[in-house]
C-alpha positions in Angstrom: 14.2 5.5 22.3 16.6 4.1 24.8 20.0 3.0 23.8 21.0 1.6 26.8 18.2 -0.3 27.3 18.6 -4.2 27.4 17.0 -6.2 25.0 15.0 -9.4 26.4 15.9 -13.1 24.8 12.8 -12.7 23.0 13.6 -9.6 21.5 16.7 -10.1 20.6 15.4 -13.6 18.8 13.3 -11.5 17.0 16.0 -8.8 15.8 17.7 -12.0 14.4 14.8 -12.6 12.4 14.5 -9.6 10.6 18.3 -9.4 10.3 18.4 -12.5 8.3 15.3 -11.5 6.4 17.1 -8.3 5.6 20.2 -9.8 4.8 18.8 -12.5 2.1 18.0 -9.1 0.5 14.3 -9.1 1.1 12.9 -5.5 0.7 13.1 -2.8 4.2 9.5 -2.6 3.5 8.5 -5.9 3.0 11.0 -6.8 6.3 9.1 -4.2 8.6 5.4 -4.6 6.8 4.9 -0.9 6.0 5.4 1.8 3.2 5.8 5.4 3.3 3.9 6.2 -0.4 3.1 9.8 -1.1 1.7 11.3 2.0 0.6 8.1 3.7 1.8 4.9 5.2 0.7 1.4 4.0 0.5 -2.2 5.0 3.0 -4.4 2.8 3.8 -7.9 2.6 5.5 -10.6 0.6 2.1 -11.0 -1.5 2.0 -7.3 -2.9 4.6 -5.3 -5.0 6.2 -2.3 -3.0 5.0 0.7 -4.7 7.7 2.6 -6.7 8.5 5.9 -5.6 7.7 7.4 -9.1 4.3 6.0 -9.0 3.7 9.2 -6.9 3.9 10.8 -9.8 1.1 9.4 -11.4 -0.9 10.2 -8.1 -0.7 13.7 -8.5 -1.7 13.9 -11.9 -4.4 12.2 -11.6 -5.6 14.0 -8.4 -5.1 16.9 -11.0 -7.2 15.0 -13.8 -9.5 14.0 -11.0 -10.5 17.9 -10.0 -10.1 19.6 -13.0 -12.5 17.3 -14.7 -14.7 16.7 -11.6 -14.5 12.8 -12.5 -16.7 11.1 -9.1 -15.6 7.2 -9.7 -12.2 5.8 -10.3 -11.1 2.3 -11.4 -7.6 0.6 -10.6 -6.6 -3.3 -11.9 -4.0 -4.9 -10.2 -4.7 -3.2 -6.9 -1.9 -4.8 -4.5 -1.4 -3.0 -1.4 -3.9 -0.2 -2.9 -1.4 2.4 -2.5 -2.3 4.3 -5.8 -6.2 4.0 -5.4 -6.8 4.7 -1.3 -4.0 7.8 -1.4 -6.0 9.2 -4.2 -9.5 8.6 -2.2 -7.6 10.4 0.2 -6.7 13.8 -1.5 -10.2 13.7 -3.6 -12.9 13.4 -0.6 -15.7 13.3 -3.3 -14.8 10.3 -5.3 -15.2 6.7 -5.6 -12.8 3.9 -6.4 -13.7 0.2 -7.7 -10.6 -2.0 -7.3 -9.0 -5.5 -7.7 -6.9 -7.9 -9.5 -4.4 -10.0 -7.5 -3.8 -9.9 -4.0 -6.2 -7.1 -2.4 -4.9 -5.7 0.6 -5.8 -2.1 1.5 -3.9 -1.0 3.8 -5.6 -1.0 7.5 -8.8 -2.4 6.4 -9.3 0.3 3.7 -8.4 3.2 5.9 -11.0 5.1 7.5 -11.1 7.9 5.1 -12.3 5.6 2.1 -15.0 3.8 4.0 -18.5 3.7 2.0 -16.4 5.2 -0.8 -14.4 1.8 -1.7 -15.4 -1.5 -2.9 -12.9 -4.1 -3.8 -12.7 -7.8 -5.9 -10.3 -9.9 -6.3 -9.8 -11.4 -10.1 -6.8 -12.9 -11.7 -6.3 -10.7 -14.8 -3.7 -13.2 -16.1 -3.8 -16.0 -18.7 -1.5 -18.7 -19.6 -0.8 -19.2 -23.5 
């Protein structure tokens, strides 16, 4: 980090950008395409709901559920950025998780933790009526 350091025309063309993004009230996360969620970082975008901070909570119970019961396979609907699902691959090394539902977009390609333990569809769980 330099604060004196000059910022080129293309740079500064950019900043613009994700001022006005920012200032049209589009979500921080969703402006600089990532999400500090429990103890990881994720990919976001405009397609996928930011995960809520008190969705944590729900990780750690059911890393809790997951161990005390010894439960192997987990199932999430309406996966998103996959925030839920590939932080709780990550804390329970032994398990694997089936998700989909919307707009499927692990973060990084499914992060290298959950490879050969994920697989992923994509389904639209809604109906019109």
């Amino acid at each position: 980090y330099d604060p004196g350091r000059k910022l080129s025309p293309r740079q500064m063309s950019e900043v613009g950008r994700l001022l006005e993004r920012r200032l049209a009230h589009e979500p921080l996360d969703k402006v600089i395409g990532r999400r500090d969620f429990y103890k990881y970082r994720f990919v976001v975008n405009r397609e996928v709901l930011s995960p809520r901070p008190d969705s944590e909570t729900l990780v750690e119970a059911a890393a809790e559920l997951i161990a005390e019961h010894r439960l192997s396979s987990l199932l999430e609907l309406g996966v998103g950025s996959g925030c839920l699902l590939l932080s709780l691959l990550a804390d329970c090394p032994g398990t694997r998780g089936v998700g989909g539902g919307g707009k499927c977009m692990p973060a990084e390609g499914g992060r290298p933790f959950a490879a050969g333990r994920i697989r992923l569809f994509q389904r639209c769980f809604q109906r019109t009526f």
